[in-house]
N, C-alpha and C positions, 0 to 999 in steps of 0.2 A: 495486455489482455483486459485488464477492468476499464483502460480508458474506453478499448473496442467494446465493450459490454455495452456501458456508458452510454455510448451513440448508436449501437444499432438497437439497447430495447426501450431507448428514454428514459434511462433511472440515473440519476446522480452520482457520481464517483464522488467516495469520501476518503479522505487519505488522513485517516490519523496524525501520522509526522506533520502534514500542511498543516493541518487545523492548529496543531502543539506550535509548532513554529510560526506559523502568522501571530497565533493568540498571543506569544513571547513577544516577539518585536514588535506589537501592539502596547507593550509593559502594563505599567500601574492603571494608563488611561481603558483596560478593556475589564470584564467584568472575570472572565478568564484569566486573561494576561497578567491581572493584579492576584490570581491564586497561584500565578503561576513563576509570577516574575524573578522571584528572590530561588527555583531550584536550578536553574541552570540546562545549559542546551543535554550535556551530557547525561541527566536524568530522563529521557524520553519515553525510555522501557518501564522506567516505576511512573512515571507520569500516566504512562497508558491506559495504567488498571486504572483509574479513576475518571477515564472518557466517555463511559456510559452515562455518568455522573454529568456529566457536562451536555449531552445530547437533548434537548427536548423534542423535539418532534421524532413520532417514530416511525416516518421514513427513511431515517439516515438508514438503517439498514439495508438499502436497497442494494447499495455496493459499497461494500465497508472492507478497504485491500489492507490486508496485513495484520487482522483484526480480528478475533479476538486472538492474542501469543500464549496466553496462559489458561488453566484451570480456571482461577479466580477468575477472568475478565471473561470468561466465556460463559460462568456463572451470572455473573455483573448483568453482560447482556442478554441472559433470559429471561430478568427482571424486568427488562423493556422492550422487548420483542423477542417471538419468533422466528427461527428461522427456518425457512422452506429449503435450501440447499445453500453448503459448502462445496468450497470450489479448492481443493488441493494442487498446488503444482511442485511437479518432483524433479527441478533442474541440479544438476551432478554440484555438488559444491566447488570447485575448480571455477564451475562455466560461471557459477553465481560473484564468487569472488574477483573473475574478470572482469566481469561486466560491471559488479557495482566500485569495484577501484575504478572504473573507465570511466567514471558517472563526474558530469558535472552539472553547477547549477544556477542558475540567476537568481540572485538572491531576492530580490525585488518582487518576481511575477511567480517565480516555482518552477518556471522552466527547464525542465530536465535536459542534458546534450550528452549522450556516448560519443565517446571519443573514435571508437569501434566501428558503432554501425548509424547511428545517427549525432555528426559531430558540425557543432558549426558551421557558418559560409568560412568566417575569420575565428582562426583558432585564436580562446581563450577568451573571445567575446560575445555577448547576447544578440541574436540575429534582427532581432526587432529597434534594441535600443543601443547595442553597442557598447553597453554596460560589461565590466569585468564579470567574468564566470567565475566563479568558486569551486573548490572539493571540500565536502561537509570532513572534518574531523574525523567521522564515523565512518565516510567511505576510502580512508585510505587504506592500503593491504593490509598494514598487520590488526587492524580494530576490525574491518572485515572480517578475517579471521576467525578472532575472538569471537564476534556477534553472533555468525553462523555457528557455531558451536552451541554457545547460550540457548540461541535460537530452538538449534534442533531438539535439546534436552526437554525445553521449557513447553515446546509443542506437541510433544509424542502424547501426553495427557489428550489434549483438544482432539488430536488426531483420532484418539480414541475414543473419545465421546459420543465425537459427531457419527465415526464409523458405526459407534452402537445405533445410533439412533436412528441408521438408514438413510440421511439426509449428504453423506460424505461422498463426494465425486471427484475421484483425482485424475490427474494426467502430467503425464514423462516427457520428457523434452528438454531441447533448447532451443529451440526456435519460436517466436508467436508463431510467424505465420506457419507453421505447421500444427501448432496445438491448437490454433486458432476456430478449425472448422471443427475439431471435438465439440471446445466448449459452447459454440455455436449449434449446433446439432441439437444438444442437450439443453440447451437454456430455451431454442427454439419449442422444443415439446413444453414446457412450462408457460411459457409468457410469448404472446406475441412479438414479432419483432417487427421496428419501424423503419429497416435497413437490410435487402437481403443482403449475403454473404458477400457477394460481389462485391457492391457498393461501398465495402467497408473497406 
């Protein structure tokens, strides 16, 4: 969904985990990577609250997925922006847990491949370079699990927040392409868009 955001209204997808993990394997040599290098992949959740911190320009908020998880960082980022609407999605836990155990990844570019429903030409390799695919640590079933848990506790605040504020828009599913023309619909009355539906 945020990549289709992405390209039909011209705003940047910013993905927290990419930005934490490229800044990592960047190490000591990045101005990041050296704040960041010595916590380790598995602190990504406490590393987050500290990404507003890290952002200067303030248009990264244009499409910020998975972001703000907590009270605090949703604090964090009123400090540096605004925001005009949150975008809620209420996929069943089951479908979530499939999907992201089924998730692989190239480590190299950030290439995402579902095993499921969009899975390589050559299983277990990157389709451009041929490169080994990986499964992160954190997407296999039982840490799955755990996270979505963590997750739901940690966000019911935010969920709240935003809900007070009027700015909170959710949608139920498991399907993009079915939740797809919702959040299309709704983005469309805000912001121009530079892609109709179709096209996307």
């Amino acid at each position: 969904v945020c990549e289709r955001i992405a390209r039909s209204f011209g705003l940047q997808h910013l993905s927290s985990g990419q930005f934490l993990r490229e800044s990592l394997r960047g190490g000591s040599g990045t101005t990041v990577g050296s704040q960041l290098w010595g916590c380790g992949v598995g602190l990504f959740g406490s590393i987050t609250a500290a990404l507003p911190l890290l952002m200067t320009d303030p248009f990264c908020c244009d499409a910020c997925t998975g972001f703000p998880r907590t009270l605090g960082q949703a604090e964090a980022l009123d400090r540096i922006c605004e925001l005009d609407l949150v975008i809620s999605l209420n996929i069943p836990f089951e479908t979530l847990k499939d999907r992201l155990s089924a998730r692989w990844v190239h480590p190299a570019s950030g290439r995402v491949y579902n095993m499921d429903f969009n899975p390589p030409q050559v299983h277990g390799v990157d389709d451009l370079t041929g490169e080994p695919l990986v499964q992160r640590e954190d997407d296999k079933p039982e840490a799955v699990a755990a996270r979505l848990r963590k997750y739901k506790d940690a966000a019911k605040p935010v969920i709240e927040l935003y809900k007070s504020r009027g700015i909170l828009y959710s949608f139920s599913g498991t399907e993009t392409n079915k939740i797809w023309p919702y959040v299309y619909t709704l983005l469309s009355s805000k912001i121009p868009p530079i892609l109709s539906d179709e096209e996307n």
